[in-house]
N, C-alpha and C positions, 0 to 999 in steps of 0.2 A: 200124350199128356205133356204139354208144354210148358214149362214158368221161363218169366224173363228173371233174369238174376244181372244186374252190375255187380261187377269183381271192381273192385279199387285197390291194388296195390302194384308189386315190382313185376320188372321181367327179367326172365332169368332163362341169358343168351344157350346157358347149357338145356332147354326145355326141359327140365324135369321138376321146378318148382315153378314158384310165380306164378304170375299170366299166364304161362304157357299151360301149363298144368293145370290149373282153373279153367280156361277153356276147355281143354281136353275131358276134363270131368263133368262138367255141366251137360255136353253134347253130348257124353257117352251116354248120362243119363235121359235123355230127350228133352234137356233143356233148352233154353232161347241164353248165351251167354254175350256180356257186353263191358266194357271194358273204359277204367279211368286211370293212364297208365302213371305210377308216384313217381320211378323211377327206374331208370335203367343199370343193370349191373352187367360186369364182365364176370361169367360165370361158369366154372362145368362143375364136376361131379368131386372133384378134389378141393374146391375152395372160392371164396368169391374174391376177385382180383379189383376190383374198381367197381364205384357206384356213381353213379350221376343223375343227383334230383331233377324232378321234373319239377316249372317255374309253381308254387302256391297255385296261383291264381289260374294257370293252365290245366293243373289237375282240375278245379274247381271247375271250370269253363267244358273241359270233358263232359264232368257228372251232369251239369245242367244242362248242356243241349241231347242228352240221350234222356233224360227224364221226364223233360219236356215234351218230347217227339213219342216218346217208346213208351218209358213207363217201365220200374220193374215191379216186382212180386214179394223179390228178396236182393237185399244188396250185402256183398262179402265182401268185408274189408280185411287187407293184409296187410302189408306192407307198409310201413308209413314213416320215414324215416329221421323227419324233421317237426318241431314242433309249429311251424308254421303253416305245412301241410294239413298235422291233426287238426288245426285250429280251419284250415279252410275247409277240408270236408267235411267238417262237424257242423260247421256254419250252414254249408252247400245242405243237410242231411237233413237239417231243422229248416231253410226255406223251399227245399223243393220235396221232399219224404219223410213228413215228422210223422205220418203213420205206418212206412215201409219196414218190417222187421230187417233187423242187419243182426249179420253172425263177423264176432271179431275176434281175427287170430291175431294173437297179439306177436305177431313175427318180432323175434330179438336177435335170432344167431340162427346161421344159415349150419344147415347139415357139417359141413367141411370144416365147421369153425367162426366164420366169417361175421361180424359183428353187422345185424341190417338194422339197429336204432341208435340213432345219437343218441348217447346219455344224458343231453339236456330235453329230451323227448319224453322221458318216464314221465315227467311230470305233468305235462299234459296228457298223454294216452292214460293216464288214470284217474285225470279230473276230468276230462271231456269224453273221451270216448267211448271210454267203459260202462261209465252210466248210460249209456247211447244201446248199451245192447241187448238184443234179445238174446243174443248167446255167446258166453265166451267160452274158447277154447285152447288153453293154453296148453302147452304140455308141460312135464315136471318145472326144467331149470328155468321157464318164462314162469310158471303162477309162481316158487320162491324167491325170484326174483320184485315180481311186483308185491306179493303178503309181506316182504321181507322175515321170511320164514324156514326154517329147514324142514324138509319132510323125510322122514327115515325110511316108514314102510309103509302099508297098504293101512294100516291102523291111524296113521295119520291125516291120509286123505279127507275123511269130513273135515277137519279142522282146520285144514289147507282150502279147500272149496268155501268154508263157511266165513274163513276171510276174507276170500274173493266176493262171496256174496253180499256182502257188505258194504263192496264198492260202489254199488247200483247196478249191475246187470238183471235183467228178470232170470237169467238160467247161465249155469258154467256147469262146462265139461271138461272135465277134468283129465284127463290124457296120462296113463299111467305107462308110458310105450318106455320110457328113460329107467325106469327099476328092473333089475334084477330076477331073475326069474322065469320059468316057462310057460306061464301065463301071461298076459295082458288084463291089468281090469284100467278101467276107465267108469268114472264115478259122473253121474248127471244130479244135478243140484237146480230145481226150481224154486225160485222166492223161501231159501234158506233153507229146504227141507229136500232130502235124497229122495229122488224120485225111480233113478237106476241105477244098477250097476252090472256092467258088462263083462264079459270075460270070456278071452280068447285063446287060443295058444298062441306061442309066439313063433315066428318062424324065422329060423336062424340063418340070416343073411345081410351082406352088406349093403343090401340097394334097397334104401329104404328112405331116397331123396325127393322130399316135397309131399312125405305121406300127410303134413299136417293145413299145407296147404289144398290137397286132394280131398281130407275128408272135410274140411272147410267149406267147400265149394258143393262137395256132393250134400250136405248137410243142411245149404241155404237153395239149392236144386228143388231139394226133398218140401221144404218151406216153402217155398213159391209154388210147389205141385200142388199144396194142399195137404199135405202130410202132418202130422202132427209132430211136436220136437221129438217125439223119444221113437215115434214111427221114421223123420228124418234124419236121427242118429242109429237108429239099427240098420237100416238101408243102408248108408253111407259107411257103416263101421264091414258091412258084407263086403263092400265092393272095393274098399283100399285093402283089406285083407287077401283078395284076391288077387287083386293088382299088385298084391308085394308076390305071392306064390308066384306069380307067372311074370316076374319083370323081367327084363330081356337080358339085362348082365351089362350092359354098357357101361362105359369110362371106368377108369383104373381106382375111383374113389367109392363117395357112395352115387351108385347108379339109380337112373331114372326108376317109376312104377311102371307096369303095362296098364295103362290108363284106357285103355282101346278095345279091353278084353270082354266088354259087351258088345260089340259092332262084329256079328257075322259075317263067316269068313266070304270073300266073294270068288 
């Protein structure tokens, strides 16, 4: 069962978020993945060292001649560092895929620390691109950052999502991975009203780099399958849960996921 999916965002030299990781999710799920790269970073598992945008107009140039030719199903946006960026692929989104669903992780800060959006970028990622989505998924410190809101505990969640749905997205998920706790919940908000909420154990480890981008991708896979959103969000919340159980322990910081852990051993 194949969907094409375009990923629009960074690469991240250490593979364990980004691009890298996006691919690697898509094809574990038996997707078709395809790629509009924003920008390149100097990256591993301790911190992002340097970022170097891709030209506006060459992102752009990416997106159109693969959607021209290919065609996706579902387009995942990440990364996007520059508000001249947001402005072209939001342009590119409305003349070549104004009926393609897109899932947008609103990437702010990299695992390690590492700041991935200029701060004169909020302001367009909240005027153009959020309304652009079918799903947003931010985790904690990205949604109070963009609600300009504090959220204390799990009680606060609706009112943290119901900010966000305000912005225009049709659906945000809510990513509660940053709280406290041996659980996990994570809150699903369609056209302003709770449609789920999840809830995991959590599992106590450091390598837990690029899960947001991983379940991003596994989540616009599920979209492009034909999956429904809360059918693409339970899927995809199974299998980065799994891919943190079994990550391989790599770099001295936070380490990669086992992204690979559905491909039979050969």
């Amino acid at each position: 069962m194949k969907g094409r999916v375009l990923i629009v965002a960074g690469s991240d030299s250490g593979g364990g978020a980004g691009i890298q990781a996006d691919i690697k999710a898509v094809t574990a799920l038996d997707g078709f993945a395809m790629t509009a790269i924003t920008a390149l970073t100097a990256q591993n598992t301790q911190g992002v060292f340097g970022i170097h945008d891709a030209p506006a107009s060459f992102v752009a140039e990416q997106m159109q001649v693969v959607l021209s030719d290919i065609g996706a199903d579902c387009i995942k946006i990440g990364m996007l560092h520059s508000p001249d960026i947001i402005e072209a692929v939001c342009d590119t989104l409305a003349q070549e895929a104004p009926e393609v669903p897109v899932v947008v992780d609103p990437v702010m800060v990299a695992k390690g620390g590492g700041s991935l959006l200029a701060d004169e970028a909020m302001a367009a990622l909240k005027s153009l691109m959020i309304p652009r989505a079918t799903v947003l998924t931010p985790n904690l410190p990205e949604a109070e950052a963009l609600a300009g809101m504090k959220s204390i505990g799990e009680e606060d969640a609706e009112e943290l999502a119901q900010a966000l749905s305000a912005m225009g997205p049709q659906a945000v998920l809510l990513k509660g991975g940053h709280r406290d706790g041996s659980e996990v919940m994570d809150l699903l908000m369609e056209r302003g009203n709770v449609t789920d909420i999840y809830r995991s154990p959590r599992i106590d480890t450091a390598h837990t780099h690029g899960t947001g981008c991983t379940l991003a991708s596994a989540i616009a896979t599920g979209i492009a399958q034909g999956l429904s959103l809360r059918e693409a969000v339970a899927r995809g919340r199974n299998y980065v849960q799994e891919a943190i159980r079994t990550a391989p322990g790599y770099g001295q910081g936070h380490g990669p996921l086992n992204l690979a852990h559905t491909v039979n051993e050969f």
